[in-house]
C-alpha positions as CSV (number, residue, x, y, z in Angstrom):
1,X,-17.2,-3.5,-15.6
2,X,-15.2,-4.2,-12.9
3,X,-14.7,-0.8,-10.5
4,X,-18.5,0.4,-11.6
5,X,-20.9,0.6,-9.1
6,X,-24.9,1.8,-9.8
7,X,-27.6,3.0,-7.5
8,X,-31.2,3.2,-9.1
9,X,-32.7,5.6,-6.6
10,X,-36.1,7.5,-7.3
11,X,-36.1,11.2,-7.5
12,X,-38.7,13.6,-5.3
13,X,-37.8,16.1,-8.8
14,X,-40.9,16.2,-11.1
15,X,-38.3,16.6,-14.0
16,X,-37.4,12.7,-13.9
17,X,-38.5,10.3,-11.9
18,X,-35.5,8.0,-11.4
19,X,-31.9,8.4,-10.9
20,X,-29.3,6.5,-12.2
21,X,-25.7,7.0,-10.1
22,X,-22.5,5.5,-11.2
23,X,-19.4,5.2,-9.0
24,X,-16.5,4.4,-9.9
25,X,-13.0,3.3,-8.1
26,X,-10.4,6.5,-7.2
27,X,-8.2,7.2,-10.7
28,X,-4.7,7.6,-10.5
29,X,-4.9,5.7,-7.3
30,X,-1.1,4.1,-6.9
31,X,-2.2,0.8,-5.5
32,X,-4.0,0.5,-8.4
33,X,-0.9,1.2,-10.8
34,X,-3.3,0.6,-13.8
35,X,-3.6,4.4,-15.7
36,X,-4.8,2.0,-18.7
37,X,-8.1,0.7,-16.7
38,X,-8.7,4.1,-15.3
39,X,-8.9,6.2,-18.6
40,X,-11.3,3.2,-19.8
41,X,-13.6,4.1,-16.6
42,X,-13.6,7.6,-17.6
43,X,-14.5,7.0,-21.2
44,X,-17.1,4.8,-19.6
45,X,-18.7,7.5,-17.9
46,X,-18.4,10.3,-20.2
47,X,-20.2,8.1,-22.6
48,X,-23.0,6.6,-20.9
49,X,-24.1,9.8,-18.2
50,X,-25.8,13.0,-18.6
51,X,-23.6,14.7,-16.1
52,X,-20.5,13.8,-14.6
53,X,-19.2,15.2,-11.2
54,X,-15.0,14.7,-10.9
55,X,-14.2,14.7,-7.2
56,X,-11.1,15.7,-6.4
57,X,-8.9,15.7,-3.0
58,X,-6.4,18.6,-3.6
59,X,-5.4,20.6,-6.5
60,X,-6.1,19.2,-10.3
61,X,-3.3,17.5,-11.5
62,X,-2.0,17.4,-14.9
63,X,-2.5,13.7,-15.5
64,X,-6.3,14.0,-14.7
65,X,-6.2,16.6,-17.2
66,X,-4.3,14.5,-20.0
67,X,-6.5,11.3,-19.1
68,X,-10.2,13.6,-19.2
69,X,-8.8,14.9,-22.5
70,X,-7.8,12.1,-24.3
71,X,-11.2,9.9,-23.4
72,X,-13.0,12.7,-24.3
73,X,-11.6,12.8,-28.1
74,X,-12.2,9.0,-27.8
75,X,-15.5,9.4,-27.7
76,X,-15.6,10.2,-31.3
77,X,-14.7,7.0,-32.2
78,X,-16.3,4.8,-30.2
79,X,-18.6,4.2,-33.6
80,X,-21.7,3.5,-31.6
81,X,-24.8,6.2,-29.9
82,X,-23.4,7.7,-26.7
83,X,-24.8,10.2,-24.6
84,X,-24.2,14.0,-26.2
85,X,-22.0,16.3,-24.9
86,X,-22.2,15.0,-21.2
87,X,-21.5,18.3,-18.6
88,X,-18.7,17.7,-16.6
89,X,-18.4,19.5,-12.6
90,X,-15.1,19.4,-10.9
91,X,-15.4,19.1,-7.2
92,X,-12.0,20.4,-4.9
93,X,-13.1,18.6,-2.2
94,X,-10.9,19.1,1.7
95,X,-9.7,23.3,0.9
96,X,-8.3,25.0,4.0
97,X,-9.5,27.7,1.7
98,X,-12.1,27.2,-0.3
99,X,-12.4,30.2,-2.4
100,X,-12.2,29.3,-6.4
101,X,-10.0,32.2,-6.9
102,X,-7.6,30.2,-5.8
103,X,-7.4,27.7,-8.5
104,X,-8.7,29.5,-11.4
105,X,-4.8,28.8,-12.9
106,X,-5.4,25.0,-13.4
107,X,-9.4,25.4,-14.1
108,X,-8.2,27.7,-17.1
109,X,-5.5,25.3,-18.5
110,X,-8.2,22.9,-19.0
111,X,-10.5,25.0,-20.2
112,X,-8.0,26.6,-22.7
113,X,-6.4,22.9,-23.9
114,X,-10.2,21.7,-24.7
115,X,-11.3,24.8,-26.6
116,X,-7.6,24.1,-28.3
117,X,-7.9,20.4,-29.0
118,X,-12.0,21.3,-30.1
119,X,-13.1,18.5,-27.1
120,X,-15.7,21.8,-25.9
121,X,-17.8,19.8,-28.7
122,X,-18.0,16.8,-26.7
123,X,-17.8,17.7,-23.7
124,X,-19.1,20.4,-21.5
125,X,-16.9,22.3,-19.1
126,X,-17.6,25.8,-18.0
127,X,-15.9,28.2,-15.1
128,X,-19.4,27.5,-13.5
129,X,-18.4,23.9,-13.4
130,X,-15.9,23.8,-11.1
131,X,-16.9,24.0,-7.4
132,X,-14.8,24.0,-3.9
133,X,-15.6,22.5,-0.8
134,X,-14.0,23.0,2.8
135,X,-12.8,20.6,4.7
136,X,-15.9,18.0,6.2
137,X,-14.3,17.4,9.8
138,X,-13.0,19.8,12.6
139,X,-11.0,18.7,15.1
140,X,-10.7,19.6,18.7
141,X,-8.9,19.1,21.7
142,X,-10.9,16.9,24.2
143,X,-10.2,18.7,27.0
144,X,-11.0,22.3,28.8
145,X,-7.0,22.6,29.0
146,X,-5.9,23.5,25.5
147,X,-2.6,23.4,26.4
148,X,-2.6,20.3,27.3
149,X,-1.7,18.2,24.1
150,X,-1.7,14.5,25.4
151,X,-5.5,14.4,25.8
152,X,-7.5,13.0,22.4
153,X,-9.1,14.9,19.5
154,X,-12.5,14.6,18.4
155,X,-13.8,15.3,14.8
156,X,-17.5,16.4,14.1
157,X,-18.9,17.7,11.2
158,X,-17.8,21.3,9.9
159,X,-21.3,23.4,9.7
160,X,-19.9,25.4,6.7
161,X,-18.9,21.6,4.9
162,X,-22.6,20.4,5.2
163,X,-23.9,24.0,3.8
164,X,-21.6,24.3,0.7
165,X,-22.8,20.4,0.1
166,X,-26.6,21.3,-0.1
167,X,-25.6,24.1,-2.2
168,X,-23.8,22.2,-4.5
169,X,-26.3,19.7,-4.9
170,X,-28.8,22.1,-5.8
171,X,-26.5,23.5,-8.5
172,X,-26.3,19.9,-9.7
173,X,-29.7,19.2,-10.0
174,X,-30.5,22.5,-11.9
175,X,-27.3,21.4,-14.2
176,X,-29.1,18.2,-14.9
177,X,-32.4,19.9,-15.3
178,X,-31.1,22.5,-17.6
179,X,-28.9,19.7,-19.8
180,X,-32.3,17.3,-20.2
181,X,-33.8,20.6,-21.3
182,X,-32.0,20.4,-24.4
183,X,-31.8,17.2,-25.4
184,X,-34.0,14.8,-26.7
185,X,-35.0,11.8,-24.4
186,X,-33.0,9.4,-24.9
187,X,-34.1,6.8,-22.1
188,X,-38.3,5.9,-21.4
189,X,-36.6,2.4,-18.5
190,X,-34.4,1.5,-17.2
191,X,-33.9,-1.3,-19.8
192,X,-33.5,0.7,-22.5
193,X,-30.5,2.2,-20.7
194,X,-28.9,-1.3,-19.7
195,X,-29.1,-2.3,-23.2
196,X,-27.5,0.8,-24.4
197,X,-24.9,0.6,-21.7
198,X,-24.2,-3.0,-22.5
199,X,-23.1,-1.9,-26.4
200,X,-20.8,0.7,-25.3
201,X,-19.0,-1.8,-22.6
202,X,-19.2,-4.4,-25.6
203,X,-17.0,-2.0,-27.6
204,X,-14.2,-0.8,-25.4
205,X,-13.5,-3.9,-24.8
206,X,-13.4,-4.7,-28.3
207,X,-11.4,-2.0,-29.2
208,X,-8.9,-1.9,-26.4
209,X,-6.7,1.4,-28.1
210,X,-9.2,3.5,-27.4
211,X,-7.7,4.4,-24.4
212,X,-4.1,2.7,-24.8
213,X,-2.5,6.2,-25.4
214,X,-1.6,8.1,-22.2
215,X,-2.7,11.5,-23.6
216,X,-3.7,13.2,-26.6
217,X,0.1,13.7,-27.6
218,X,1.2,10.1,-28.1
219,X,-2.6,10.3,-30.1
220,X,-1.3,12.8,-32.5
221,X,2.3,11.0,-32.4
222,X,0.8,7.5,-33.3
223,X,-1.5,9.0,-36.1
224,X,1.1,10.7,-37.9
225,X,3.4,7.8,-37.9
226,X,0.6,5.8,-39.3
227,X,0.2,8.7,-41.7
228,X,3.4,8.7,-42.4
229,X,3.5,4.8,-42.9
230,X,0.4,5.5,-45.3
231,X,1.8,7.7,-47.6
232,X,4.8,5.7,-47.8
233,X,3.3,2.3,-49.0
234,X,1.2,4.8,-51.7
235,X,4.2,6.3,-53.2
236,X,6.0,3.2,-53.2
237,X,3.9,0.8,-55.0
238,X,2.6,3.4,-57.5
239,X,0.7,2.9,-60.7
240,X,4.0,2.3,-62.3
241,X,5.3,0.2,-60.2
242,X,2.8,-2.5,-59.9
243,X,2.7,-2.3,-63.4
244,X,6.3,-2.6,-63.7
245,X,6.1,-5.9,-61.9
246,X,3.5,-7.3,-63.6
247,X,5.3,-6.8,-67.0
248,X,8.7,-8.6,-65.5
249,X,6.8,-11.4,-64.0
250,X,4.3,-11.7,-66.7
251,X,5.4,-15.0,-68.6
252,X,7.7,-16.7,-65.2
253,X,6.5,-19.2,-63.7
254,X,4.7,-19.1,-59.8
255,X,7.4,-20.2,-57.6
256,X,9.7,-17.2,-59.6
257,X,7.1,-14.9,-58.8
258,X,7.2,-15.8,-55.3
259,X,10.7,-15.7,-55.3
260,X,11.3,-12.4,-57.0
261,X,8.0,-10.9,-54.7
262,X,10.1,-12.1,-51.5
263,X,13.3,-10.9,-52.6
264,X,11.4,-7.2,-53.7
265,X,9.2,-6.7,-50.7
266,X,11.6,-8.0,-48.2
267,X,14.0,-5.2,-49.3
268,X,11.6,-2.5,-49.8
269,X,10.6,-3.9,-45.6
270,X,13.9,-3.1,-44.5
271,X,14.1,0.1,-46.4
272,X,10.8,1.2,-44.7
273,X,11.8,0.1,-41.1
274,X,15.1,2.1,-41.2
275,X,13.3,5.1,-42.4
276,X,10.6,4.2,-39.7
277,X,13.7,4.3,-36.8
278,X,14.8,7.3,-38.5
279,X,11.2,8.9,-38.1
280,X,10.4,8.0,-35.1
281,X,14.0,9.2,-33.4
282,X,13.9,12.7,-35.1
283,X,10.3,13.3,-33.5
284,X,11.6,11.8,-30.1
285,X,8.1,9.7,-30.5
286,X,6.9,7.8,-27.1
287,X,8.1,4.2,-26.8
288,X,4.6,3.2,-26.8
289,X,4.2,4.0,-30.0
C-alpha cells in the first residue's frame, strides 16, 4: 500500500523476539487533499497491529476523531480475521506545556463518542492512553550578548524531551506486553503475518466504501436511506401485488408483459425517486450520500 512503510527489527525483550513497525504518511496532511486514502491507512493499521501509537503535533482535532471512529466501526465489516481489539496511544507531541490536564476536554470527547457509538469493543482507548511530550528542540541566542538579536540561534536537544521519550517508550512496551498477555498468538513468522496482511489489503481494495463515508454520521445517514429504500420495495411489491400481476398478465402474450412490466415499474421508479428527494431533503442527508 502506497504511504506504508515497515521495519522488521529484532527485539532485546524476551516477550517477543521481533518487531514489526509500520509507518504511515501524515493524515489530514493538505498537500495530500486525499481524507479518502487516509481513513483507508487508518483502517489499515487498526486491522493489522497490536498497538497503534497516533502522533500528534498540536491539539486533537475533530476530524481525527471522526476519521479514528468511523474506521474503527469498519473493522466490523471487513468480513475477514483482523487483529482484536488493537490498543490505541495518542501522542501530543511539541507542548509548551505538557501537562495532560490540559487536554483532558478533547481526550474525554473521544473517549465518551466511542463508549457512545460501542467502538470501546474494537478498539482500546483508555485515559492512560494518551501521553504528552514537550517540545524536542530549544533554542538559543548564539551570542554572550542576549540583547543582541541579529546574531543566529542554535537548537539542541531539550533534556526533559529525551526523558519523557524513554519514558514513554517503556509505557509502550509494557502496553504491548500486557495486550499479548491476553491474546492468543496469532503470528509464529513473519510469513504468516505477510500473508495475513496481504488478505486484509486484498479487501479494502475490493471494497472501496469501507472508508468512503467521512464519519460515522453520513454511515448512519446512508444505512437508513438504504433502510428506508428496503422497506419501500417490500411493501410495494407485496404478496398481493405480485400476485395481482401475475393474474393480469397470465394468458398475454411476452412482448405485453414487457410492455405492461415497463410501463408499471417505470412509474412505481419515479414514485420512489420523488419520495427518495423528499427523504433525503427533510433529513438534510450529506451530498455523498
Amino acid at each position: 500500500m502506497r504511504g506504508v512503510y515497515g521495519s522488521f527489527v529484532r527485539s532485546n525483550n524476551q516477550n517477543f523476539d521481533y518487531i514489526m513497525l509500520i509507518d504511515t504518511e501524515g493524515l489530514l496532511s493538505t498537500e495530500k487533499g486525499n481524507e479518502e486514502y487516509g481513513r483507508r491507512l487508518v483502517l489499515f493499521c487498526l486491522a493489522v497491529s497490536h498497538l497503534v501509537i497516533i502522533n500528534i503535533s498540536g491539539q486533537i482535532s475533530e476530524e481525527l476523531k471522526k476519521m479514528l471512529e468511523l474506521c474503527a466501526n469498519s473493522l466490523s465489516h471487513l468480513g475477514v480475521d483482523i487483529v482484536p481489539k488493537p490498543v490505541v496511544h495518542f501522542v501530543l507531541n511539541q507542548q509548551s506545556n505538557p501537562n495532560s490536564n490540559n487536554h483532558l476536554e478533547p481526550m474525554q470527547k473521544i473517549l465518551t463518542d466511542i463508549k457512545k457509538d460501542k467502538l470501546s469493543q474494537k478498539i482500546d482507548i483508555r485515559p492512560e492512553t494518551f501521553h504528552t511530550l514537550p517540545s524536542a528542540f530549544q533554542k538559543e541566542r548564539f551570542s554572550f550578548d542576549h540583547n543582541d538579536n541579529e546574531k543566529p540561534n542554535i537548537s539542541h536537544t531539550d533534556p526533559e524531551f529525551l526523558e519523557e521519550t524513554q519514558k514513554l517508550c517503556n509505557l509502550v512496551i509494557l502496553s504491548a506486553k500486557s495486550y499479548l498477555g491476553r491474546v492468543d498468538e496469532q503470528f509464529s513468522d513473519s510469513s504468516g503475518w505477510l500473508r495475513f496482511v496481504k488478505t486484509i489489503f486484498d479487501t479494502l481494495l475490493k471494497f472501496p466504501d469501507l472508508t468512503y463515508f467521512t464519519d460515522m454520521n453520513e454511515k448512519r445517514q446512508d444505512a437508513n436511506i438504504r433502510q428506508y429504500l428496503e422497506n419501500k420495495f417490500t411493501d410495494l411489491f407485496s404478496p398481493k401485488y405480485r400476485q395481482e400481476l401475475i393474474d393480469q398478465t397470465s394468458r398475454q402474450s411476452e412482448r405485453s408483459i414487457t410492455d405492461l412490466f415497463f410501463v408499471e415499474f417505470d412509474k412505481h421508479l419515479r414514485n420512489i425517486e420523488q419520495d427518495l428527494e423528499n427523504v433525503l431533503q427533510l433529513k438534510k442527508v450529506a451530498e455523498r450520500i
